[in-house]
DRENPA-3360 file (N, C-alpha, C; in nm, 2 decimals, always signed):
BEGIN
1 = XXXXXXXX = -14.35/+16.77/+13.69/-14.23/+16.70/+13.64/-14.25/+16.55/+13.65 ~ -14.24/+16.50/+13.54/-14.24/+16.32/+13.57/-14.11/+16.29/+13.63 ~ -14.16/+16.16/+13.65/-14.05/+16.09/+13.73/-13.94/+16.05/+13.64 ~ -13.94/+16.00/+13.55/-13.89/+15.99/+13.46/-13.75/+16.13/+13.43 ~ -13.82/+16.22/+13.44/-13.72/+16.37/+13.39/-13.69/+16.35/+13.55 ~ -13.74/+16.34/+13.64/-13.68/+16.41/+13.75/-13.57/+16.32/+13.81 ~ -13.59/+16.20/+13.73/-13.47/+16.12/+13.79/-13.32/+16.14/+13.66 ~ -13.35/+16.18/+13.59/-13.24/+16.23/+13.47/-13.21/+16.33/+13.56;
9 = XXXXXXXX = -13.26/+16.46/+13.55/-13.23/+16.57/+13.64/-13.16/+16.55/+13.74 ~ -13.15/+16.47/+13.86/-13.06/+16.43/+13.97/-12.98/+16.39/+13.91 ~ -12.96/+16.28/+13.82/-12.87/+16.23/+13.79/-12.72/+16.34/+13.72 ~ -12.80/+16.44/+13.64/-12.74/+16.51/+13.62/-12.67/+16.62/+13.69 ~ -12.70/+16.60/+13.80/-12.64/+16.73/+13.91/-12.54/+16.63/+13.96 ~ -12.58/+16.51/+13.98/-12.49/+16.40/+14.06/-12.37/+16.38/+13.96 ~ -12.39/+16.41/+13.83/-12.27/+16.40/+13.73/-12.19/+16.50/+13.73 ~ -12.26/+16.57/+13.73/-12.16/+16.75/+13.73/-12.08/+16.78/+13.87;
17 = XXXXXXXX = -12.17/+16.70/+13.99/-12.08/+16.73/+14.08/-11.98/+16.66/+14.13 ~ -12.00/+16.53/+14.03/-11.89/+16.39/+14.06/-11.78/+16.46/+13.95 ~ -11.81/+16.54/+13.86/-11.65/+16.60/+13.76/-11.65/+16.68/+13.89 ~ -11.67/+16.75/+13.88/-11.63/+16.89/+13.96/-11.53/+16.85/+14.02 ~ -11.58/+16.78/+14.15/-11.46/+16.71/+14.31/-11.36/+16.61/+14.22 ~ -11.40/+16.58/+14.12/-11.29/+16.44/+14.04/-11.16/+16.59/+13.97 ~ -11.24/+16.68/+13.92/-11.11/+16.77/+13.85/-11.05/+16.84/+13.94 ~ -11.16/+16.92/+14.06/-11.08/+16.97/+14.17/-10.97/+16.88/+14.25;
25 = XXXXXXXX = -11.02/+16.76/+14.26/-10.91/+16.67/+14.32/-10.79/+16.64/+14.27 ~ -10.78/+16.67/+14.12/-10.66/+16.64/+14.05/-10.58/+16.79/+14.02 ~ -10.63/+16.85/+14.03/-10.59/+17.03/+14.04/-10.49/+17.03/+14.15 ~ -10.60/+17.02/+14.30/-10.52/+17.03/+14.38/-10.40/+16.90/+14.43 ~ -10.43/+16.81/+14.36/-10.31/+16.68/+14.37/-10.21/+16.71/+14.29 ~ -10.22/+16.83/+14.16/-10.14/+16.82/+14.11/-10.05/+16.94/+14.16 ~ -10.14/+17.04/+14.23/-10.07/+17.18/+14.30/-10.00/+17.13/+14.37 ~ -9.96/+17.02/+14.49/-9.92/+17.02/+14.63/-9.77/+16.91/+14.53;
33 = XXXXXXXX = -9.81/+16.84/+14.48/-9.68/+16.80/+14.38/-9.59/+16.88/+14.31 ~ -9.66/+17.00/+14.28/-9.58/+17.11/+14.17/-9.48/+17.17/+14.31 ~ -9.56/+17.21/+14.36/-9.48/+17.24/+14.50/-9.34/+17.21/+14.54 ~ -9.37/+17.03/+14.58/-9.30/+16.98/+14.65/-9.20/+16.94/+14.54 ~ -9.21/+16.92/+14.42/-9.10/+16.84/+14.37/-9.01/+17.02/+14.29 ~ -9.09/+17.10/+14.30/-9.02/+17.21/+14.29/-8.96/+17.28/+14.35 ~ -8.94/+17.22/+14.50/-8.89/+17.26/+14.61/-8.77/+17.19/+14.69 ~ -8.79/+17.12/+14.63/-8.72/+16.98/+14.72/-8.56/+16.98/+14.70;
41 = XXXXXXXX = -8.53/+17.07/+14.61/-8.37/+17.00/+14.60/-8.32/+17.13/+14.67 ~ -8.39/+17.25/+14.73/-8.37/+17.38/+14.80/-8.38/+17.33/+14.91 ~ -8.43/+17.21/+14.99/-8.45/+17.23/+15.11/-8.38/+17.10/+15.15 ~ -8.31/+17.14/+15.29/-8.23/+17.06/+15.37/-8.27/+17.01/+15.49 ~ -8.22/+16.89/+15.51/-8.26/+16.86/+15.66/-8.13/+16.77/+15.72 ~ -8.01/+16.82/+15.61/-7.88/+16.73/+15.69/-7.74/+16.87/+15.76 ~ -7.76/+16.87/+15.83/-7.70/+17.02/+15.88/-7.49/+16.99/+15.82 ~ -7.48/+16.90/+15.79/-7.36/+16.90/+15.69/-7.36/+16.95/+15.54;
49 = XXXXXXXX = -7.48/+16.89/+15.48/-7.46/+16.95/+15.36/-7.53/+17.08/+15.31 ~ -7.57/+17.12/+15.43/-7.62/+17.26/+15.39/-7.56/+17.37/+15.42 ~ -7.56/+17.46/+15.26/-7.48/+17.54/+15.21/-7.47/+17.67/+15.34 ~ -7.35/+17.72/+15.31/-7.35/+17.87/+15.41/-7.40/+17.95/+15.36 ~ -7.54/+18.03/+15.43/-7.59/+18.17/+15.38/-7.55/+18.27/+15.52 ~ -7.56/+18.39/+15.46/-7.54/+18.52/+15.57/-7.63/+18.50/+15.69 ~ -7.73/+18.54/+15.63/-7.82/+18.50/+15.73/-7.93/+18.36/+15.69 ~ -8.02/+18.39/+15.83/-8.11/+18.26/+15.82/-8.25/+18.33/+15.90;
57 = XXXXXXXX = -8.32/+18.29/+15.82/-8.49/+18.36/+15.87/-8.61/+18.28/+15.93 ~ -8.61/+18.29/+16.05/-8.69/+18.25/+16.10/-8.89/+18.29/+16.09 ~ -8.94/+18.21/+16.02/-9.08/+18.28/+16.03/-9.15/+18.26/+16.18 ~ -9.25/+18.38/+16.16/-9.33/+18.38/+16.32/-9.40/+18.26/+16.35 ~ -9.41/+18.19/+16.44/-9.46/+18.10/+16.52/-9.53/+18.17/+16.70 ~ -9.58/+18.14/+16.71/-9.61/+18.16/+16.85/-9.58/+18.04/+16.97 ~ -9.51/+18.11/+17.07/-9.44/+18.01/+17.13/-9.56/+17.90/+17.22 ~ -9.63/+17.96/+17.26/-9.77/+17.88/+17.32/-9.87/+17.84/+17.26;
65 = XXXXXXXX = -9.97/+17.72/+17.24/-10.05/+17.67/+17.20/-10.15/+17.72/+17.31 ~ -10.29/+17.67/+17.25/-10.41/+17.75/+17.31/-10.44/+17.69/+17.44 ~ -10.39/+17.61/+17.48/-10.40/+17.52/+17.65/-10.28/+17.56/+17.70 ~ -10.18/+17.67/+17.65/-10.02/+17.72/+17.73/-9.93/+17.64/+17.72 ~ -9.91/+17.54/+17.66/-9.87/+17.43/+17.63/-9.73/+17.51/+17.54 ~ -9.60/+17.51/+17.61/-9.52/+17.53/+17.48/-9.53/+17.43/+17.34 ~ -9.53/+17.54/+17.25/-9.56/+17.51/+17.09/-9.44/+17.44/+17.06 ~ -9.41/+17.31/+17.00/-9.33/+17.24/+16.99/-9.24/+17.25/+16.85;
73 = XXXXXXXX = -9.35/+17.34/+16.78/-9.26/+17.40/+16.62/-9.20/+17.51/+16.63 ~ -9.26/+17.62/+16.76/-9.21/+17.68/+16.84/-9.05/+17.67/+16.84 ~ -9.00/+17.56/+16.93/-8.92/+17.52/+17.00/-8.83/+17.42/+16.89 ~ -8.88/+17.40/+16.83/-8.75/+17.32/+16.69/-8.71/+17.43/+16.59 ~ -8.82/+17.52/+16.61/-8.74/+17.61/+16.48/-8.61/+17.71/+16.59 ~ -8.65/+17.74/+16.66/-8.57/+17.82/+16.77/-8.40/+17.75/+16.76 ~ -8.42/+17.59/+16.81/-8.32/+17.49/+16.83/-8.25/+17.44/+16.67 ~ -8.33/+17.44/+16.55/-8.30/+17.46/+16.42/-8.20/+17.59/+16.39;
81 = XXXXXXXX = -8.22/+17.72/+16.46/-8.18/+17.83/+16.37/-8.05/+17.85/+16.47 ~ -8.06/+17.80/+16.59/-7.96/+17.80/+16.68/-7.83/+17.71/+16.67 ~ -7.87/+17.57/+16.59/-7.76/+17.52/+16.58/-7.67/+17.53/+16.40 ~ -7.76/+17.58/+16.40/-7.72/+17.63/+16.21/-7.64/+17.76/+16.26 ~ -7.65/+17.82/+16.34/-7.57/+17.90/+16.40/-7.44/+17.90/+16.44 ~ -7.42/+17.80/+16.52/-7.32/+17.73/+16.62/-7.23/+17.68/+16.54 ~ -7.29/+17.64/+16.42/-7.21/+17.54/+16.34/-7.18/+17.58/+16.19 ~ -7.19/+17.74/+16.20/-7.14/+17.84/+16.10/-7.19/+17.83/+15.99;
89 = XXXXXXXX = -7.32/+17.77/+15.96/-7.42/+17.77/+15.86/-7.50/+17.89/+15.83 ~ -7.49/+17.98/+15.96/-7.53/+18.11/+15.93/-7.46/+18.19/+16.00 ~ -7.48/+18.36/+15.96/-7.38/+18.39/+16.08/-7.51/+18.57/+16.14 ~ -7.65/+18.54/+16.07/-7.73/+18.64/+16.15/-7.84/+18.55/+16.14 ~ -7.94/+18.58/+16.24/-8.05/+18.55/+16.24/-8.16/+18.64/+16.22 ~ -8.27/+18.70/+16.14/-8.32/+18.77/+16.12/-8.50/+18.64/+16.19 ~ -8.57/+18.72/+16.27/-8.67/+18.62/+16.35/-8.81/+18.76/+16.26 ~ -8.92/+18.68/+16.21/-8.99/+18.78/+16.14/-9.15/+18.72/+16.18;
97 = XXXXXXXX = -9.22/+18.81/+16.24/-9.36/+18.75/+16.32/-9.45/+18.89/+16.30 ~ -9.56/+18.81/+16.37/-9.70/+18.94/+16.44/-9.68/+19.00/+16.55 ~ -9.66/+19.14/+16.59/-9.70/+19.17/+16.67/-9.80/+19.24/+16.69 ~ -9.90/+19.20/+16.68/-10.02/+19.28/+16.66/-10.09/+19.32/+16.78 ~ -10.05/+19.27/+16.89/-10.02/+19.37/+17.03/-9.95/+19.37/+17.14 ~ -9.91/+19.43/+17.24/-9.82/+19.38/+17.36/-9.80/+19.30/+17.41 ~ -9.91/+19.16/+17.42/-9.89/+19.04/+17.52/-9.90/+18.96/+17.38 ~ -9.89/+19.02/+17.22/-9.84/+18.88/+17.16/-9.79/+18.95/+17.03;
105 = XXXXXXXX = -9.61/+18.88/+17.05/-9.52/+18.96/+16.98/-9.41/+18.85/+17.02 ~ -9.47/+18.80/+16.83/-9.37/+18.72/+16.79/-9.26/+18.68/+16.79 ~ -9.18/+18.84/+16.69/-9.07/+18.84/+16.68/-8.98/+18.87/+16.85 ~ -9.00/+18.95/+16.95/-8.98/+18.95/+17.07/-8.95/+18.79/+17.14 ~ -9.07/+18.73/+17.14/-9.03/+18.60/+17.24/-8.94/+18.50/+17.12 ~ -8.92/+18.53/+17.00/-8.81/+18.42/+16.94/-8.70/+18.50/+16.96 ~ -8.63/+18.63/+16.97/-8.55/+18.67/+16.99/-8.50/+18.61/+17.12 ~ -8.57/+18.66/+17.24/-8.57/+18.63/+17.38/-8.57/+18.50/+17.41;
113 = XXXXXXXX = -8.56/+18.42/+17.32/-8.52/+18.24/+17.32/-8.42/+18.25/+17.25 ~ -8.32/+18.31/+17.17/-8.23/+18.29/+17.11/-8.10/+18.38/+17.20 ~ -8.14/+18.46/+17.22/-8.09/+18.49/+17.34/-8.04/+18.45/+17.46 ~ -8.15/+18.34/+17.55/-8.15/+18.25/+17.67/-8.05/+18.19/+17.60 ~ -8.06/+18.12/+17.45/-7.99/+18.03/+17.41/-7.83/+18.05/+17.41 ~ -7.80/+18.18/+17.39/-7.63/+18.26/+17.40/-7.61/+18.28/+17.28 ~ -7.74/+18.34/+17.15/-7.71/+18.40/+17.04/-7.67/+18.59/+17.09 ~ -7.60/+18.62/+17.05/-7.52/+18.72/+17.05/-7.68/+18.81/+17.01;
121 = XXXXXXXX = -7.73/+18.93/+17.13/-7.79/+19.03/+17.07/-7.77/+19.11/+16.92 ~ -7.64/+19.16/+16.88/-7.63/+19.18/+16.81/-7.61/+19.10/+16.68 ~ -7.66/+18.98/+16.64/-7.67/+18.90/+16.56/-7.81/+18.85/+16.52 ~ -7.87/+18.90/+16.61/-8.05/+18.89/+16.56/-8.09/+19.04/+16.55 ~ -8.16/+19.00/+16.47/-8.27/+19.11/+16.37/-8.37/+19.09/+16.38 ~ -8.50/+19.18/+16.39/-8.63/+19.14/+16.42/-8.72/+19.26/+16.30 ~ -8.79/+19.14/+16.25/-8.90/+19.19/+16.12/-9.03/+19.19/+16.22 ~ -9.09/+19.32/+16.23/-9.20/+19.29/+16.29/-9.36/+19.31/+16.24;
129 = XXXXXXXX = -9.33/+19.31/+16.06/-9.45/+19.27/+16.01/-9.47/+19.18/+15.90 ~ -9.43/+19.07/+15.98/-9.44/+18.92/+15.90/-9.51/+18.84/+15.93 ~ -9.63/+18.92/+15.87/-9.78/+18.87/+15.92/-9.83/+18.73/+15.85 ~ -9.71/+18.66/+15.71/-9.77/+18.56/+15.70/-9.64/+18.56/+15.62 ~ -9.62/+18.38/+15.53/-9.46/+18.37/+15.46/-9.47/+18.44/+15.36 ~ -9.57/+18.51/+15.30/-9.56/+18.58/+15.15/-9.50/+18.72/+15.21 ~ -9.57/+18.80/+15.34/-9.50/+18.93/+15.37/-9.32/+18.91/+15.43 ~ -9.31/+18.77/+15.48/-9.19/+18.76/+15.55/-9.04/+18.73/+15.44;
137 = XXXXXXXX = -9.10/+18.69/+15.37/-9.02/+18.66/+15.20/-9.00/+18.76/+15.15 ~ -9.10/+18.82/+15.10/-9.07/+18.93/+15.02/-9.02/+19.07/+15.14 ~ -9.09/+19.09/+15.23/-9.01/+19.17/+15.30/-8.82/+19.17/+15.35 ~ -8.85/+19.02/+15.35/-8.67/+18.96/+15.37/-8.58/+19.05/+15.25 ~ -8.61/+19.07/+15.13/-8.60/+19.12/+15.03/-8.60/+19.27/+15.03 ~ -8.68/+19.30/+15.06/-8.73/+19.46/+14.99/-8.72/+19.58/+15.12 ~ -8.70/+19.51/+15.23/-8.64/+19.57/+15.35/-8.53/+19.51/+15.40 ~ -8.53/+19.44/+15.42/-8.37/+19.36/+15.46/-8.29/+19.34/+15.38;
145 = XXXXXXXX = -8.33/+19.41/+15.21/-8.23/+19.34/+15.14/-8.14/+19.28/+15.10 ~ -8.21/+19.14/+15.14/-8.12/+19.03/+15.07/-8.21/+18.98/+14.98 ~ -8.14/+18.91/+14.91/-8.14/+18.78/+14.75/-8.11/+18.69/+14.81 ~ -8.09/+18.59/+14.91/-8.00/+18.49/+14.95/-8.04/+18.47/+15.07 ~ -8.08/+18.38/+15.13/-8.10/+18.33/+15.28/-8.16/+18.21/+15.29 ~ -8.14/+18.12/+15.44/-8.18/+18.06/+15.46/-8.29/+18.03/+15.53 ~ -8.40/+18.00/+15.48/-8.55/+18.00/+15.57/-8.54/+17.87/+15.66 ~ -8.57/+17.89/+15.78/-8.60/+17.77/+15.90/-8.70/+17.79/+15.89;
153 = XXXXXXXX = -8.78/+17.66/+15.92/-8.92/+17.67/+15.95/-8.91/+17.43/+15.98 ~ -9.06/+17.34/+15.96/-9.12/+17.27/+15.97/-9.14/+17.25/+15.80 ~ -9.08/+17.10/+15.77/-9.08/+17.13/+15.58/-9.18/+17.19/+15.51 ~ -9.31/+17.14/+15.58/-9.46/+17.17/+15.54/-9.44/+17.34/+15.51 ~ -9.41/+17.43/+15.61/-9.37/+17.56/+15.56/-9.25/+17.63/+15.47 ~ -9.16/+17.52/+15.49/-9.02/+17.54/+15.44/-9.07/+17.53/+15.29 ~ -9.15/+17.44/+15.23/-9.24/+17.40/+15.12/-9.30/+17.58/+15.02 ~ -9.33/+17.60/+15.15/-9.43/+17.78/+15.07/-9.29/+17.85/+15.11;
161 = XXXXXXXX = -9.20/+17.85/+15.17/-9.12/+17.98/+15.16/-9.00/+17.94/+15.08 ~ -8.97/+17.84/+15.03/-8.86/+17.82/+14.88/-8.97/+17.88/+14.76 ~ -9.06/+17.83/+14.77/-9.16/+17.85/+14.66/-9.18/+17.99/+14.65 ~ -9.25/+18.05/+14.75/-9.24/+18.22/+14.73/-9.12/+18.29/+14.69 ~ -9.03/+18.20/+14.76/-8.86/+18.31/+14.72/-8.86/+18.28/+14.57 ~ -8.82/+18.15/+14.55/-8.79/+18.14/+14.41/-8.88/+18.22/+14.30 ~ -9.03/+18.19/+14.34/-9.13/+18.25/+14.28/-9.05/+18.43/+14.20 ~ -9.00/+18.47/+14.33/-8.94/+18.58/+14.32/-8.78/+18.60/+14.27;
169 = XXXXXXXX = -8.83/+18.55/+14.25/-8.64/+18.53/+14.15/-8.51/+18.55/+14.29 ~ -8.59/+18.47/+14.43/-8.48/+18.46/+14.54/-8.44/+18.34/+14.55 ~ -8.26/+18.37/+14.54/-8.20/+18.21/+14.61/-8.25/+18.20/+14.73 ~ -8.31/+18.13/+14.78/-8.38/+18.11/+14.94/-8.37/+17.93/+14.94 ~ -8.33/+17.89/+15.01/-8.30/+17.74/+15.07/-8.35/+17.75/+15.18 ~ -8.34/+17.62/+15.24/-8.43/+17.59/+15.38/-8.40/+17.46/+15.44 ~ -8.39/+17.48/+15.53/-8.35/+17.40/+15.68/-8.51/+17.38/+15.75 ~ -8.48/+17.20/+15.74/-8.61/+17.13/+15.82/-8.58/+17.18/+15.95;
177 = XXXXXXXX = -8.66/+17.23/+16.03/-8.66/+17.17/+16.16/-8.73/+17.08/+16.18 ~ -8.71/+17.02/+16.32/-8.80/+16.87/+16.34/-8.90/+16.90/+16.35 ~ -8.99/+16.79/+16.33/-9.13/+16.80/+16.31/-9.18/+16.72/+16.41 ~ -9.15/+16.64/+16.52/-9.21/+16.57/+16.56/-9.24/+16.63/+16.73 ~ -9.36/+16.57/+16.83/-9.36/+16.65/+16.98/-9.48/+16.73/+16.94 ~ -9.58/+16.76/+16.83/-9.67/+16.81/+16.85/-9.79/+16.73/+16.86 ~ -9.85/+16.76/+16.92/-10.01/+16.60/+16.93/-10.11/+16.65/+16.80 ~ -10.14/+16.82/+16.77/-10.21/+16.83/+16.67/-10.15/+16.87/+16.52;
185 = XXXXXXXX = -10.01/+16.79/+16.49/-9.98/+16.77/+16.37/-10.07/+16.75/+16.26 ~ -10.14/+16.66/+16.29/-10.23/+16.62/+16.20/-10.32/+16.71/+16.12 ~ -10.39/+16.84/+16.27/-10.44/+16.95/+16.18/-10.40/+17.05/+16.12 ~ -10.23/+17.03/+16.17/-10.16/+17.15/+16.11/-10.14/+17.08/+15.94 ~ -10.12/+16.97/+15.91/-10.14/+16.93/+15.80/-10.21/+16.97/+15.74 ~ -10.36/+16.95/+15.75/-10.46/+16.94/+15.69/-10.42/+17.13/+15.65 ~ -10.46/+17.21/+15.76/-10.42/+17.36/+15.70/-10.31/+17.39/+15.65 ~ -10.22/+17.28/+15.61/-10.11/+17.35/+15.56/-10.15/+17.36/+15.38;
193 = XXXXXXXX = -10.26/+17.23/+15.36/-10.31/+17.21/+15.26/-10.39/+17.36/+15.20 ~ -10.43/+17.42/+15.27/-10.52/+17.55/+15.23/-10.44/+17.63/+15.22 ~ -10.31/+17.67/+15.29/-10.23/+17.74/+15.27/-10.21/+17.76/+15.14 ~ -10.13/+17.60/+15.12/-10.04/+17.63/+15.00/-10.15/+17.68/+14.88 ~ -10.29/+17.61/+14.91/-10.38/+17.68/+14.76/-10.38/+17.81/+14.81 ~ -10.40/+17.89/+14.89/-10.40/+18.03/+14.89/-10.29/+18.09/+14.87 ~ -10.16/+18.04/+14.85/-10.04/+18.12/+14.83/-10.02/+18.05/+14.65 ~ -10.07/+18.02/+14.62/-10.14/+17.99/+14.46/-10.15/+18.15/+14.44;
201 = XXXXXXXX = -10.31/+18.11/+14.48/-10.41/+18.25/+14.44/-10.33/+18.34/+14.44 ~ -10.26/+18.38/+14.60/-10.17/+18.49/+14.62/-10.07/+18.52/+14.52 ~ -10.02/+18.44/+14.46/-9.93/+18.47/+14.40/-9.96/+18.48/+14.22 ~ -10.03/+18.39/+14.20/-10.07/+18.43/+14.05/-10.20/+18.50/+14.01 ~ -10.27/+18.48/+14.08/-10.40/+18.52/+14.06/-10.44/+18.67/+14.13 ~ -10.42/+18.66/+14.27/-10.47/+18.85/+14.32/-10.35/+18.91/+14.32 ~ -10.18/+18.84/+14.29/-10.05/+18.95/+14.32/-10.05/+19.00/+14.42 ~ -10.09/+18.93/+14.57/-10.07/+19.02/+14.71/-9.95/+19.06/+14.71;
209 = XXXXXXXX = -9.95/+19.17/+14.80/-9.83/+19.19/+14.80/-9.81/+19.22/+14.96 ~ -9.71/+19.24/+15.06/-9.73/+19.29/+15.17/-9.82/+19.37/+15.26 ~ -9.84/+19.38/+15.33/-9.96/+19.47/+15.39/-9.88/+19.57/+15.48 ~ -9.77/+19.55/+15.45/-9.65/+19.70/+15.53/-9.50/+19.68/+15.45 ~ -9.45/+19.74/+15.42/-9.30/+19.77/+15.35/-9.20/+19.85/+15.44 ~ -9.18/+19.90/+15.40/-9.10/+20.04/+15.51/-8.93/+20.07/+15.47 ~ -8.87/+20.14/+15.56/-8.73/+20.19/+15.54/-8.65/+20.04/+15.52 ~ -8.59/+20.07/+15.44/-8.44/+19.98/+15.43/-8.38/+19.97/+15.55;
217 = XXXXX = -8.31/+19.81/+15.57/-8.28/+19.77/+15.70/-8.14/+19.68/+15.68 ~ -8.02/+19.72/+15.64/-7.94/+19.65/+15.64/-7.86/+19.59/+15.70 ~ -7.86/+19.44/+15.70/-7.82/+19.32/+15.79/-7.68/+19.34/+15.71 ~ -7.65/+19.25/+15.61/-7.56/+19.24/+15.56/-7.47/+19.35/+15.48 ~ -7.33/+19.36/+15.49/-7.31/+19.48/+15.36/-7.24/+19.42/+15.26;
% end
């Protein structure tokens, strides 16, 4: 190969892969905007003007970080769904996590904090295969049957679970909890970015759907 072709040749890979990351970058700049500005007028972070739903759904978090460190999204969504409580913005809490074995079980330790807190046993409900926000949504639905609720979460998530509800023809609104008190925000960021493209895919492209359903579970009548 002359030098001549071989430097056209580079050049031409170096073109194709400068569109590539130039259209990928505007793909996904324009995904995380479709998102957010189609989300935004569903989600609350002023506990006066947000509307009353029956209940309010906590997605799974785990209460400890990998140094034991209580998890600080942990502890705002708990304090989020507790005072939306207090202050008759909700009037059940349904808590929906992993248990995917004995010594880690989600939905248990957010009850058992809501609890300490003086939420009324019989006013929490526990989803215990809400292995991610696409099963905790649509399960909210199709076993808990409701249309209607309010999702707690950290906006970044509050973001994918208006999106999946609505996606699903669900009124689902959402209550910020605070975001601040964690030191690796930053990487939760960055993953929250992959998320939301894989709850894309999930939703238009492979149609996931739950990875457990089960008997009807009525919270509300």
């Amino acid at each position: 190969m002359s030098d001549n072709l071989y430097i056209m040749t580079i050049k031409k890979i170096y073109k194709i892969i400068f569109i590539t990351v130039f259209i990928s970058a505007i793909v996904l700049v324009g995904s995380l905007f479709w998102i957010y500005n189609s989300t935004k007028e569903f989600i609350y972070s002023d506990m006066e003007n947000i509307p009353h739903n029956s209940v309010g759904l906590v997605p799974g978090c785990n209460k400890y970080i990998s140094s034991g460190v209580i998890n600080q999204y942990y502890t705002q969504r708990i304090n989020a769904a507790y005072n939306l409580f207090i202050n008759n913005k909700i009037d059940y809490i349904l808590v929906s996590g992993d248990n995917a074995h004995a010594s880690y079980d989600e939905p248990r330790q957010m009850r058992n904090s809501l609890l300490e807190l003086g939420i009324p046993n019989e006013k929490i409900f526990s989803d215990y295969a809400g292995f991610r926000t696409l099963d905790t949504i649509v399960r909210a639905n199709e076993v808990f049957m409701l249309d209607k609720f309010t999702f707690i979460s950290q906006n970044f998530q509050n973001q994918r679970g208006v999106f999946i509800g609505r996606n699903k023809s669900l009124k689902v609104i959402a209550y910020d909890a605070n975001n601040t008190g964690q030191k690796d925000s930053f990487k939760t960021e960055i993953r929250e970015i992959f998320a939301k493209i894989k709850m894309l895919l999930d939703l238009y492209i492979l149609d996931k759907e739950p990875k457990f359903l089960g008997e009807e579970i009525v919270i509300v009548d």
